[in-house]
N, C-alpha and C positions, 0 to 999 in steps of 0.2 A: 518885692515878690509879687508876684500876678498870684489872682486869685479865682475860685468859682464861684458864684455867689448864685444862687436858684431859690426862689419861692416856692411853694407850691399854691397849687391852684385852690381856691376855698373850697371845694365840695372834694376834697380829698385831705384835707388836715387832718381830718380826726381820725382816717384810717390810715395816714401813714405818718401821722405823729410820733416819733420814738423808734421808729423803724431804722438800721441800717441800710446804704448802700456802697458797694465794692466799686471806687473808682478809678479808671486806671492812670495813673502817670510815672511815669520814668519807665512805661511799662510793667510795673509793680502795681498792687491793687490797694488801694488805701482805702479803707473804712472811713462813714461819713454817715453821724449822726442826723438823721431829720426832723425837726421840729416844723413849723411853720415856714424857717428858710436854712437852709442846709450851704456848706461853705468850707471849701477845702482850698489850702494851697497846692499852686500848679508847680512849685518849686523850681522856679526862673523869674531870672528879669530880663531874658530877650522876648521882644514880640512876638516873634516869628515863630520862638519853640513855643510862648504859652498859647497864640492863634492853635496851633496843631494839638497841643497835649490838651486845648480846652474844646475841643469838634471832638476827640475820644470821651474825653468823659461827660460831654452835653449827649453825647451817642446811649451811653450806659445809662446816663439817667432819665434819659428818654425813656429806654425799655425799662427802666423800673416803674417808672411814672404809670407805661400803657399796662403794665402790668396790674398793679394798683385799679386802676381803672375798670378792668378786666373783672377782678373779681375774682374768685374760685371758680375752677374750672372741674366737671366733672367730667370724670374717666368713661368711656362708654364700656357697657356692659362685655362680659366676656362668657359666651357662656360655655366653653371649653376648660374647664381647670386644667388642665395639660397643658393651653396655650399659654398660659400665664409662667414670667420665667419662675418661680417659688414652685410651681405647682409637679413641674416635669421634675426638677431636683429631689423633693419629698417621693414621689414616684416611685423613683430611681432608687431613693435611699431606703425605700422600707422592699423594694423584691433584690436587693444586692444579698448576694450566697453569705455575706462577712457580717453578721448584726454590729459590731462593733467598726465596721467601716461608716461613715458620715459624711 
């Protein structure tokens, strides 16, 4: 069986130490524990399928990695409660003719 094998970079260990990531092969998404080096089967032994099934999930763990990286992202302010979708529902739900409709 082929395999993934990924390190992660030293100035990002400690924030995604323990962390899941969803990877895709067979098309299905397999969970993959990361510690320092993270390591899932590609579930083949042709080249040719694991070359392909391992560019999908070096794909995905890329954007987890940049994500990681990234940091929180804060939401820009809204200053409309109405524009927010929660905000027009609640609206709607407290002037509806039916108290008991939700």
């Amino acid at each position: 069986m082929r395999c993934f094998h990924v390190k992660l970079p030293a100035h990002l260990v400690n924030r995604g130490k323990g962390k899941t990531v969803a990877l895709p092969v067979e098309g299905k998404d397999y969970p993959v524990k990361i510690d320092q080096h993270g390591k899932a089967s590609l579930r083949t032994r042709d080249w040719r399928e694991a070359t392909a099934r391992l560019a999908e999930a070096w794909a995905q763990f890329a954007a987890f990695r940049d994500a990681m990286q990234r940091g929180t992202q804060r939401l820009p302010p809204n200053d409309d409660p109405d524009d927010r979708p929660s905000g027009g529902m609640f609206r709607d739900s407290m002037t509806s003719s039916n108290p008991a409709q939700c």
